[in-house]
The first five atom37 places (N, CA, C, CB, O) and aatype in JSON, in Angstrom:
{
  "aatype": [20, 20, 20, 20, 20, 20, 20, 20, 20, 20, 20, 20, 20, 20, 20, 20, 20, 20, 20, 20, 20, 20, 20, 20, 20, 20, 20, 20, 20, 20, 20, 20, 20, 20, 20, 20, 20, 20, 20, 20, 20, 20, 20, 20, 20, 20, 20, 20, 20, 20, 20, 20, 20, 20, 20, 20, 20, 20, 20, 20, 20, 20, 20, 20, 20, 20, 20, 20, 20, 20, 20, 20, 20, 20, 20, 20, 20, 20, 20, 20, 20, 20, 20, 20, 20, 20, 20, 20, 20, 20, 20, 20, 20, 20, 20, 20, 20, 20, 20, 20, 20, 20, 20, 20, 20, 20, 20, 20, 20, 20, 20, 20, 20, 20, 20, 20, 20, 20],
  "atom_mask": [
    [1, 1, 1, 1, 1],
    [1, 1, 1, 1, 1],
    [1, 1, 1, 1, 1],
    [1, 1, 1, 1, 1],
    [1, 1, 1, 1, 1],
    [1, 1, 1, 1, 1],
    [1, 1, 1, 1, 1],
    [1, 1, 1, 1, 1],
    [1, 1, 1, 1, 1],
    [1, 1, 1, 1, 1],
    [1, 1, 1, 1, 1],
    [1, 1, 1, 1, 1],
    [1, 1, 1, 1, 1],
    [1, 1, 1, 1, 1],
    [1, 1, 1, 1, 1],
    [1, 1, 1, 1, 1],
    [1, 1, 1, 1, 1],
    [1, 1, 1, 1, 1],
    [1, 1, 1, 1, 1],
    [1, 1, 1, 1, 1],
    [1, 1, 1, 1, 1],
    [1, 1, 1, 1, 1],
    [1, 1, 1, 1, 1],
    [1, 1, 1, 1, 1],
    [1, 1, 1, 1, 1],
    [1, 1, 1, 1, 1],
    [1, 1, 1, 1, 1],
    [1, 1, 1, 1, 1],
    [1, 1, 1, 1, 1],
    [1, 1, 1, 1, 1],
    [1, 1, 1, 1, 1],
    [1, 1, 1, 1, 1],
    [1, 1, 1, 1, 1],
    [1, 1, 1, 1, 1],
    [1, 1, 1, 1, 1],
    [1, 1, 1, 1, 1],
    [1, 1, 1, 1, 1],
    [1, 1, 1, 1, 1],
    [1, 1, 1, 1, 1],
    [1, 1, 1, 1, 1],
    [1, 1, 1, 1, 1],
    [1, 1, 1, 1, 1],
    [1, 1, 1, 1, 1],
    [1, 1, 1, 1, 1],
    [1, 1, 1, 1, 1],
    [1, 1, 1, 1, 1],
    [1, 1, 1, 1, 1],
    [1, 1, 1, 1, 1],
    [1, 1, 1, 1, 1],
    [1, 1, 1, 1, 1],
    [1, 1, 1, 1, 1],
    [1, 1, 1, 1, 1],
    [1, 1, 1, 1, 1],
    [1, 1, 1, 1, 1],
    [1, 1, 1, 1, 1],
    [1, 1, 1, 1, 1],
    [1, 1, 1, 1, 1],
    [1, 1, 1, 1, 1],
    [1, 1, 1, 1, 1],
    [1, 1, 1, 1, 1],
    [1, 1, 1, 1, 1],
    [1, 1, 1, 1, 1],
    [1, 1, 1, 1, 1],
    [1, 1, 1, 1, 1],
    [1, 1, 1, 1, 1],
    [1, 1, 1, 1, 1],
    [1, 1, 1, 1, 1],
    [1, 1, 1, 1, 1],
    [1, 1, 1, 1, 1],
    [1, 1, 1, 1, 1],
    [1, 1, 1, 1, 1],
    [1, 1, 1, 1, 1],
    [1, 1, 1, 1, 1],
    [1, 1, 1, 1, 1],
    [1, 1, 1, 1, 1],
    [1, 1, 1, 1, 1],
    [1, 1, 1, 1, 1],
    [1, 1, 1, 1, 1],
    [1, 1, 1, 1, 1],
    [1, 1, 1, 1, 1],
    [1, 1, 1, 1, 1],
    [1, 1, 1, 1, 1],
    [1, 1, 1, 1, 1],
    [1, 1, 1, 1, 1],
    [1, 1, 1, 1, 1],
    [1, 1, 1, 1, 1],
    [1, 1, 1, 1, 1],
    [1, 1, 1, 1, 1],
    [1, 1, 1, 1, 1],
    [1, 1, 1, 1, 1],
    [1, 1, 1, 1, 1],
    [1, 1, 1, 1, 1],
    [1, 1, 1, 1, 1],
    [1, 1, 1, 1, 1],
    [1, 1, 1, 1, 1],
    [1, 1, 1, 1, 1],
    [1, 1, 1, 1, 1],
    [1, 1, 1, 1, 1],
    [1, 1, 1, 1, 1],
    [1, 1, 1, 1, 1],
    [1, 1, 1, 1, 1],
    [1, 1, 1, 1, 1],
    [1, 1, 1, 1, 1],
    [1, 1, 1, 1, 1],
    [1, 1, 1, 1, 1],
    [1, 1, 1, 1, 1],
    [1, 1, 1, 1, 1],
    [1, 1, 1, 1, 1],
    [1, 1, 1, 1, 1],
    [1, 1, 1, 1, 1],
    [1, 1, 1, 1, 1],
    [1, 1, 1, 1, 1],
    [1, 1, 1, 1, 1],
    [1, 1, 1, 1, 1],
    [1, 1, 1, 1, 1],
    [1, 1, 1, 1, 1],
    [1, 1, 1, 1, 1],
    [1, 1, 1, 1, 1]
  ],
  "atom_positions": [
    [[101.62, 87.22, 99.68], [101.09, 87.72, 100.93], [99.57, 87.88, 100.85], [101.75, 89.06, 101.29], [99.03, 88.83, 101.42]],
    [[98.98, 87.14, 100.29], [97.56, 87.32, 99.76], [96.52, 86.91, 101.56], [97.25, 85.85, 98.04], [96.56, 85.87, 102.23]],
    [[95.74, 88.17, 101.8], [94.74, 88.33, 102.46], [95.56, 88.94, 103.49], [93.87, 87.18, 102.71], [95.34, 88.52, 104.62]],
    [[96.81, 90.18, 103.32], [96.88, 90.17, 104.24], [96.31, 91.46, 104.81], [97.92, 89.8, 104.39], [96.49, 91.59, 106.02]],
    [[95.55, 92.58, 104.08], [95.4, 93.32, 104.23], [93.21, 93.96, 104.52], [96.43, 93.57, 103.26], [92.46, 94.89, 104.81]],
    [[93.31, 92.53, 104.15], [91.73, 92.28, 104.14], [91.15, 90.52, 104.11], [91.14, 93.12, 102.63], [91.93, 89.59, 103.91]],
    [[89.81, 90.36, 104.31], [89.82, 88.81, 104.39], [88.57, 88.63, 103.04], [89.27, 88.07, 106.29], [87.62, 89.32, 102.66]],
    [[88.97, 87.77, 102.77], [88.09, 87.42, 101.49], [86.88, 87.38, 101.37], [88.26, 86.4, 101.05], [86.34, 87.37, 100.26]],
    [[85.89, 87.31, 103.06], [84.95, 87.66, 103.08], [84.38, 88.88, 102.69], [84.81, 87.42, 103.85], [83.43, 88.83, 101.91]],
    [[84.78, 89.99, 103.09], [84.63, 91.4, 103.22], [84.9, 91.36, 101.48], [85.83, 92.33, 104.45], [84.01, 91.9, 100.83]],
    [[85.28, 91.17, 101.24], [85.38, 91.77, 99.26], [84.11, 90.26, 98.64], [88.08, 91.42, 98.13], [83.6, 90.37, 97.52]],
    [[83.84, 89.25, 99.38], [82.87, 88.81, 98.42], [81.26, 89.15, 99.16], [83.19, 87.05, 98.08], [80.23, 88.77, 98.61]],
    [[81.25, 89.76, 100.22], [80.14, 90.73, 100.74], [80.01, 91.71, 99.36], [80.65, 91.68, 102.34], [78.95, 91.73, 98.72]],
    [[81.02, 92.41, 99.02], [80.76, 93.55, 98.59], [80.22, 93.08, 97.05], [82.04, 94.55, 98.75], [79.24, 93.59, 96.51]],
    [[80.96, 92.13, 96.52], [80.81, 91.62, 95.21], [78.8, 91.01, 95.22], [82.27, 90.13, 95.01], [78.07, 90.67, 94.29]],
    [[78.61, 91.1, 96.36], [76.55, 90.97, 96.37], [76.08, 89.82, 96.26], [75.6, 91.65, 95.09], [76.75, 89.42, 95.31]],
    [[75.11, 88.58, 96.68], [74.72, 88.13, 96.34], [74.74, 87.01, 95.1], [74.39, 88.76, 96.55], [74.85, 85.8, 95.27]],
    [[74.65, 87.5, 94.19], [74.64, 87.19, 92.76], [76.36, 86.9, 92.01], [73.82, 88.61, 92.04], [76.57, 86.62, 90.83]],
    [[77.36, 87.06, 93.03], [78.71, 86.28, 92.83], [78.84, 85.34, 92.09], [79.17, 85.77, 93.78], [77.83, 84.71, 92.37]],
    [[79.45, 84.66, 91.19], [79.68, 83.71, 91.27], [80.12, 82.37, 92.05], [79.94, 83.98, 90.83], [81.29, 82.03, 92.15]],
    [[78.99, 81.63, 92.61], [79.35, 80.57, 93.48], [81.01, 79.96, 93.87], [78.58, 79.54, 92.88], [81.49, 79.52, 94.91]],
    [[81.57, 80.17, 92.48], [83.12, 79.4, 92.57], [84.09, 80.32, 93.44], [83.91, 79.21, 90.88], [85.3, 80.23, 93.29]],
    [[83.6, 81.08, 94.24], [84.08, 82.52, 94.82], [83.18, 82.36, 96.13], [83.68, 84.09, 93.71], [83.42, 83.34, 96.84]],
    [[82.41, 81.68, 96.63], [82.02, 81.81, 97.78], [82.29, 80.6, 98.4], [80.81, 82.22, 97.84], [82.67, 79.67, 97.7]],
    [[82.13, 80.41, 99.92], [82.38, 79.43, 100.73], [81.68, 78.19, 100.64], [82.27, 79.87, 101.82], [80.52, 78.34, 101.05]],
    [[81.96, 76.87, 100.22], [83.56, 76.66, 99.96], [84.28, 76.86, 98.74], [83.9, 75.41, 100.2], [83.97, 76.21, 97.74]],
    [[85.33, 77.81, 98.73], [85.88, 78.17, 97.63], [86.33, 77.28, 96.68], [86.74, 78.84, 97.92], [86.94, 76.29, 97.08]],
    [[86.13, 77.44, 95.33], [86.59, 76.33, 94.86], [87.66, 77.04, 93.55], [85.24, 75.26, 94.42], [88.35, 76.4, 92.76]],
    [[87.54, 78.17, 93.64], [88.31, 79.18, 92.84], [89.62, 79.7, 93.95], [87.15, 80.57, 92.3], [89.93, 80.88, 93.78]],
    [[90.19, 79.14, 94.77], [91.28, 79.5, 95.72], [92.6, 80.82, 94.94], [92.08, 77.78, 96.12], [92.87, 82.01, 95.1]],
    [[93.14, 79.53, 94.01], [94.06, 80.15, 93.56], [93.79, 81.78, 92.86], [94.54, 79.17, 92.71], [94.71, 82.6, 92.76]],
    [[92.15, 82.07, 92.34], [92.17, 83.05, 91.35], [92.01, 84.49, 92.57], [90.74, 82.75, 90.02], [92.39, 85.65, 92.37]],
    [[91.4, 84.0, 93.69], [90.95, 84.67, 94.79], [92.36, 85.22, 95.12], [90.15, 83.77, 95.93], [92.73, 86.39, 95.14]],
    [[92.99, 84.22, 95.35], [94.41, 84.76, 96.06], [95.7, 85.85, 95.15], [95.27, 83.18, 96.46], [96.49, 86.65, 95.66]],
    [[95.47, 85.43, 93.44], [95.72, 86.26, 93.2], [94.93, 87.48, 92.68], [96.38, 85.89, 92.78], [95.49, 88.27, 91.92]],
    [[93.53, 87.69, 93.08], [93.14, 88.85, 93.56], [93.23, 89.89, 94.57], [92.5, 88.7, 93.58], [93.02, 91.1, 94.46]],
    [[93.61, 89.08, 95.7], [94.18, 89.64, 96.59], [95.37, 90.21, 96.82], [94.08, 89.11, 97.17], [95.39, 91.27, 97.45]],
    [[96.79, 89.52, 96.26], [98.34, 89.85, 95.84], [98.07, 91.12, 95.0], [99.23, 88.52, 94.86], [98.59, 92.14, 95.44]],
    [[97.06, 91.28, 93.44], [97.08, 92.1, 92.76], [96.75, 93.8, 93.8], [96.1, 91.54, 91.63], [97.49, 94.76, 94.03]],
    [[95.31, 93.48, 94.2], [94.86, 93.97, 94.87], [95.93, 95.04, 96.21], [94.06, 92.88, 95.12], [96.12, 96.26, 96.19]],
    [[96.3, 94.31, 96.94], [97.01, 94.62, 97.97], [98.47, 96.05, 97.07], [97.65, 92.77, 98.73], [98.68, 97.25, 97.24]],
    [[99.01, 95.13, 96.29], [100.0, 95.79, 94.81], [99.44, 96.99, 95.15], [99.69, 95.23, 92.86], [99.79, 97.8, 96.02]],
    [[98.68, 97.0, 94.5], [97.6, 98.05, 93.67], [97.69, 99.65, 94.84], [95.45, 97.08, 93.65], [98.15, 100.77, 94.65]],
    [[97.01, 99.01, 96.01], [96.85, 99.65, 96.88], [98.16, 100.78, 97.39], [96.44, 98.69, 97.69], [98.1, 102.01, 97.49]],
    [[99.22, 99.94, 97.65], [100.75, 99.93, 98.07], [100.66, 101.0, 96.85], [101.93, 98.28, 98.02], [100.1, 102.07, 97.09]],
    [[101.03, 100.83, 95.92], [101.6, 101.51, 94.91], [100.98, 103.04, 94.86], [101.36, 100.7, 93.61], [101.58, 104.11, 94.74]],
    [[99.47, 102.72, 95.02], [98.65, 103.96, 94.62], [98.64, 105.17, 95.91], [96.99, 103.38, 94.25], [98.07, 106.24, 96.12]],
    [[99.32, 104.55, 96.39], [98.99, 105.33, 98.18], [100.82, 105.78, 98.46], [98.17, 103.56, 99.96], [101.25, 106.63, 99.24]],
    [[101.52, 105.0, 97.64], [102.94, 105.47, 97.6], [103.35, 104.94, 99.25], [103.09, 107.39, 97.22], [103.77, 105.76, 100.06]],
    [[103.17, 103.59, 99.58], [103.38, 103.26, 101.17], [102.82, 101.64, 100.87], [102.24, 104.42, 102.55], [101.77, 101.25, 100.36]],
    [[103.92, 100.95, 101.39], [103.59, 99.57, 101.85], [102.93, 99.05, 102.77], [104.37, 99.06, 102.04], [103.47, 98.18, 103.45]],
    [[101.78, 99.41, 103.01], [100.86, 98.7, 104.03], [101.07, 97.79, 104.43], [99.85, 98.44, 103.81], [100.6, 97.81, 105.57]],
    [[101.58, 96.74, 104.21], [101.79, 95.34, 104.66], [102.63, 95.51, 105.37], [102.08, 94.32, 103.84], [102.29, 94.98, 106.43]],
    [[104.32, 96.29, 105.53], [104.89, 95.52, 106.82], [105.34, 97.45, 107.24], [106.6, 93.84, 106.49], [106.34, 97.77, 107.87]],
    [[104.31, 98.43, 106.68], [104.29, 99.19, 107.93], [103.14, 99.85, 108.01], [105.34, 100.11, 108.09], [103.07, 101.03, 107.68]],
    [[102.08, 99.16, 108.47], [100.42, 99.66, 108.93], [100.44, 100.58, 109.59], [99.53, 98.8, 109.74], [101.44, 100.7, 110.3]],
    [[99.62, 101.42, 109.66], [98.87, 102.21, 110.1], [98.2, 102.34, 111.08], [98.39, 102.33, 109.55], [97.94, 101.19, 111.42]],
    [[97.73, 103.04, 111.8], [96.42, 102.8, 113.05], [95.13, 102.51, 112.38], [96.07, 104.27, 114.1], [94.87, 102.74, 111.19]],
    [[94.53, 102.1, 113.06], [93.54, 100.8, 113.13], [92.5, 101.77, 112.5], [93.11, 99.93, 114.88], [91.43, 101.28, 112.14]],
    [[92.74, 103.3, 112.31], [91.12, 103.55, 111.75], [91.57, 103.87, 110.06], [90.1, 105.26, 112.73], [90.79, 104.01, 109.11]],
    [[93.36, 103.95, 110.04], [93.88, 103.84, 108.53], [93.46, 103.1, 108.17], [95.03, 103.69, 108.12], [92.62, 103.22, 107.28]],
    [[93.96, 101.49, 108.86], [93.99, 100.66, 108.05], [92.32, 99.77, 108.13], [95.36, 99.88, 108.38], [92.06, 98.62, 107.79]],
    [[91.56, 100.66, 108.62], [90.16, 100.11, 108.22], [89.75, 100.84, 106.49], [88.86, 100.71, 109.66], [89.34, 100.27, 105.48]],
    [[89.98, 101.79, 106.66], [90.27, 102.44, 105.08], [91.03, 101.57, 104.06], [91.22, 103.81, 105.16], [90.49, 100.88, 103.19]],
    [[92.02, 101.65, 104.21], [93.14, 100.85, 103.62], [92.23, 99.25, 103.12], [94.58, 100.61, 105.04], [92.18, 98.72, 102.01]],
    [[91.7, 98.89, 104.25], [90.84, 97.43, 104.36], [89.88, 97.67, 103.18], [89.89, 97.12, 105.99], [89.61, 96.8, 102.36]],
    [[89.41, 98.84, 103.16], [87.96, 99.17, 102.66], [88.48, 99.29, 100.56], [87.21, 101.23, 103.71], [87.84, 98.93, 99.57]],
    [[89.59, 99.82, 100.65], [89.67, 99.63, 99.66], [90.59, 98.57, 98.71], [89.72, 100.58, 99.56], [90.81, 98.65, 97.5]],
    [[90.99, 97.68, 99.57], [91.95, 96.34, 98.55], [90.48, 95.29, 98.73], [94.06, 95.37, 99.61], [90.4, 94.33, 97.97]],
    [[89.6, 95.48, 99.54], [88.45, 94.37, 99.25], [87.64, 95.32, 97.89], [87.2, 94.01, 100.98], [87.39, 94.5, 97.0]],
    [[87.08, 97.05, 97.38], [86.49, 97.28, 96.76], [87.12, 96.5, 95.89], [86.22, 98.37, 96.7], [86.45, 95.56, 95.45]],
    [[88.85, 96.69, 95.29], [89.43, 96.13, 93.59], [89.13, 94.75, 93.67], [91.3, 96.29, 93.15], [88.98, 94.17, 92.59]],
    [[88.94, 93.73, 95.32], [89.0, 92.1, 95.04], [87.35, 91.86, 94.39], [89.36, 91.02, 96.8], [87.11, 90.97, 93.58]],
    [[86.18, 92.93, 94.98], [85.11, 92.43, 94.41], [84.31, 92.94, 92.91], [84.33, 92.54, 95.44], [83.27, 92.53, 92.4]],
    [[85.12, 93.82, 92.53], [85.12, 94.75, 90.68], [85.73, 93.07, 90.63], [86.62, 96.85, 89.99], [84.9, 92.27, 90.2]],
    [[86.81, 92.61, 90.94], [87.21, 91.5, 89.95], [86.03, 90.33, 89.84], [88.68, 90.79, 90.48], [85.69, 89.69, 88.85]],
    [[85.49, 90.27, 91.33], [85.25, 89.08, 91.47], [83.79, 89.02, 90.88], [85.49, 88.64, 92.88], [83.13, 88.01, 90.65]],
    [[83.42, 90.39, 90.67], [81.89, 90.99, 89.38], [82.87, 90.7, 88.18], [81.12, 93.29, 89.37], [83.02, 89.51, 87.89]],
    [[83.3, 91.3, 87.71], [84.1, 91.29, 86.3], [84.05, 89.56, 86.05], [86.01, 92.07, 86.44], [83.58, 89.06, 85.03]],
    [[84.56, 88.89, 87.02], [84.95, 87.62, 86.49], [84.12, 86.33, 85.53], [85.3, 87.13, 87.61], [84.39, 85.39, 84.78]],
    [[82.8, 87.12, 86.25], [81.38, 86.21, 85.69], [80.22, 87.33, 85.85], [80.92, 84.59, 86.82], [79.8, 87.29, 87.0]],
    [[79.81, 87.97, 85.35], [78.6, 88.93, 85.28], [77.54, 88.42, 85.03], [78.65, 89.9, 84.42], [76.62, 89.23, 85.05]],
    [[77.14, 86.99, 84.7], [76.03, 86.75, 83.9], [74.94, 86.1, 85.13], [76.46, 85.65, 82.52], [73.99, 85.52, 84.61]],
    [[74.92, 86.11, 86.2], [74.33, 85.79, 87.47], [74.02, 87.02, 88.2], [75.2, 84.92, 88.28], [73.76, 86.96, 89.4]],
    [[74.04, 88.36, 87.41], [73.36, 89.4, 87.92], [72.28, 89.82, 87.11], [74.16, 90.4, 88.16], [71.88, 89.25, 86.09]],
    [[71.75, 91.0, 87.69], [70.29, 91.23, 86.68], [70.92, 92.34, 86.12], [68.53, 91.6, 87.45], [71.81, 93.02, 86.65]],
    [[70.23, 92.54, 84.62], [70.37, 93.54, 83.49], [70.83, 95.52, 84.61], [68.26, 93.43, 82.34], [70.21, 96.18, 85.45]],
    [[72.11, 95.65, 83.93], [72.65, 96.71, 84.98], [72.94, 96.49, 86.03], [72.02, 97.58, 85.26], [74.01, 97.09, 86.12]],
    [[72.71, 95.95, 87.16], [73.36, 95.65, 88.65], [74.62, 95.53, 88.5], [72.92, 94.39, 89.4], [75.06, 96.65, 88.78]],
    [[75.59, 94.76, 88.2], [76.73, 94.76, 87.78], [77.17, 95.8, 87.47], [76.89, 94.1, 87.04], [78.22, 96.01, 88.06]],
    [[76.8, 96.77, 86.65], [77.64, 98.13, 86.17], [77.3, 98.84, 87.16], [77.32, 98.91, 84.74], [78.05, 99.63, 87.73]],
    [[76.0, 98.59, 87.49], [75.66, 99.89, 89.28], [76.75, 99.74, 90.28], [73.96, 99.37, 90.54], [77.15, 100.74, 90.88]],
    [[77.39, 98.28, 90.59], [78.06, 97.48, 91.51], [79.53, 98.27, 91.41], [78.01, 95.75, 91.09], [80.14, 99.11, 92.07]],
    [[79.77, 97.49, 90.15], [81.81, 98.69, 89.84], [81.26, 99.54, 90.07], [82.95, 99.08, 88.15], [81.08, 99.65, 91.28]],
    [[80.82, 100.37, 89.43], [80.62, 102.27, 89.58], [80.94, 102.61, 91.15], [78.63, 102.96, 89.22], [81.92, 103.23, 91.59]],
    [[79.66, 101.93, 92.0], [79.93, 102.09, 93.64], [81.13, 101.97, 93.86], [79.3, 101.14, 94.59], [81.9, 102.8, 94.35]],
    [[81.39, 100.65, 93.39], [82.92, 100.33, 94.41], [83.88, 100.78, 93.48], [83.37, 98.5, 94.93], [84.98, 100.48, 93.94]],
    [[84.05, 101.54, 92.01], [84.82, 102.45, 92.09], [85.15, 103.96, 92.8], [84.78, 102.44, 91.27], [86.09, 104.64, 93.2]],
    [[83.54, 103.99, 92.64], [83.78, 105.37, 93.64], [84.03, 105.13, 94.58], [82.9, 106.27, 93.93], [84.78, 106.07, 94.82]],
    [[84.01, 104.49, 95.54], [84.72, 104.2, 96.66], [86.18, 104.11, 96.92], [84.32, 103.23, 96.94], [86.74, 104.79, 97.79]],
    [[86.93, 103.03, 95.96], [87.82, 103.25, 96.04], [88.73, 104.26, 95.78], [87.91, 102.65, 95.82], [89.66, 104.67, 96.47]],
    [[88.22, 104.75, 94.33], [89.02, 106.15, 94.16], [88.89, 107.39, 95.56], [88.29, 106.92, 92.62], [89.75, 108.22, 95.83]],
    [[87.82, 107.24, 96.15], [87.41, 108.38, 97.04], [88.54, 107.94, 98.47], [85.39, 108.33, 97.43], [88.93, 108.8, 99.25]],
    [[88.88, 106.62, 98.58], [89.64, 106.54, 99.94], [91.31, 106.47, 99.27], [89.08, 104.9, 101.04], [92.23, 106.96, 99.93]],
    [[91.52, 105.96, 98.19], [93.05, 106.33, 98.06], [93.48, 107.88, 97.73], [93.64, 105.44, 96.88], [94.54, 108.52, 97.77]],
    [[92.2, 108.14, 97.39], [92.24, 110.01, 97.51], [92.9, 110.53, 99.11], [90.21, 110.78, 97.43], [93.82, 111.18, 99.59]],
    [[91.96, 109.9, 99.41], [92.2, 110.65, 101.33], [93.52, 109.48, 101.5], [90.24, 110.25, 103.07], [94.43, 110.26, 101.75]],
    [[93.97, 108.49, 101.51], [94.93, 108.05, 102.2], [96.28, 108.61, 101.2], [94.72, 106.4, 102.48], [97.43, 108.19, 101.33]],
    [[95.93, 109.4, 100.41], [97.12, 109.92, 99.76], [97.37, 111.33, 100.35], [96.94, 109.96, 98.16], [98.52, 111.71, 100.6]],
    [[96.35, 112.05, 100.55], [96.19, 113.01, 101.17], [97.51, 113.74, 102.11], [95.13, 112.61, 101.82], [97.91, 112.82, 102.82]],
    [[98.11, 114.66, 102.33], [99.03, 114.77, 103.18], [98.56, 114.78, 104.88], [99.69, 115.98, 102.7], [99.08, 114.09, 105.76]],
    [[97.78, 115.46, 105.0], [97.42, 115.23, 106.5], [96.92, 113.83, 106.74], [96.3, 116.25, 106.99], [96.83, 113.49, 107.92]],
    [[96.68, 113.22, 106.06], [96.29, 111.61, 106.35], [97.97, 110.72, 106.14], [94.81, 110.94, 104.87], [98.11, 109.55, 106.48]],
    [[99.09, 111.55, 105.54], [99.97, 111.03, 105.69], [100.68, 110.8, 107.13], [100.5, 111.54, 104.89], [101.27, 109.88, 107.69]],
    [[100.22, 112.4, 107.5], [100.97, 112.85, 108.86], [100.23, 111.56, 110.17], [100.44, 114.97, 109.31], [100.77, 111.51, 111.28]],
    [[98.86, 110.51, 109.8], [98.68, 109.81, 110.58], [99.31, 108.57, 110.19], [97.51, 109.83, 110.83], [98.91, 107.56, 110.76]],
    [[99.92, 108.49, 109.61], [100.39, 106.94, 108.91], [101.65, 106.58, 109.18], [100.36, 106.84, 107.31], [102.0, 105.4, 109.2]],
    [[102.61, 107.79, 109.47], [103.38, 107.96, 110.09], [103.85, 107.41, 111.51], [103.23, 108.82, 109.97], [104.88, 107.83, 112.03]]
  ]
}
């Protein structure tokens, strides 16, 4: 079910600039993207204790929800090749988009954020 919860743009925005080309348009890394996205999406589902995919949320959940299966697709898509960034950017890059993500599966775990998911 890969991209279904975000589009591959939005996580190689976040991944900056300095990406590895084989990850930007035209993709020539398809298959590794897609299972970044399957992992990703997993990840999400699991950590939030709720299948996003076939029972979403309202549209300002699942902009959250969005916000964080693209942070884990672009940690990978830094992780995958680091050497096309400058000395530290890369570790500045995860850090952000870990804190990010940890900070929104925080709130979408949340119980009153359950009571909207509902």
């Amino acid at each position: 079910m890969s991209w279904t919860l975000c589009t591959s743009g939005s996580a190689i925005v976040k991944a900056g600039t300095n990406v590895n080309s084989m990850f930007t348009p035209p993709i020539t890394a398809e298959t590794e993207m897609a299972e970044f996205s399957d992992q990703a999406e997993g990840t999400v589902c699991m950590k939030t204790r709720r299948d996003w995919i076939t029972t979403p949320g309202g549209a300002q959940i699942m902009n959250a929800v969005e916000g964080a299966v693209s942070d884990l697709i672009a940690m990978d898509l830094i992780n995958a090749d680091t050497t096309g960034y400058l000395k530290g950017e890369a570790t500045l890059m995860m850090n952000k988009l870990q804190h990010h993500y940890d900070q929104t599966i925080t709130d979408l775990r949340d119980d009153e954020n359950q009571v909207l998911n509902k």
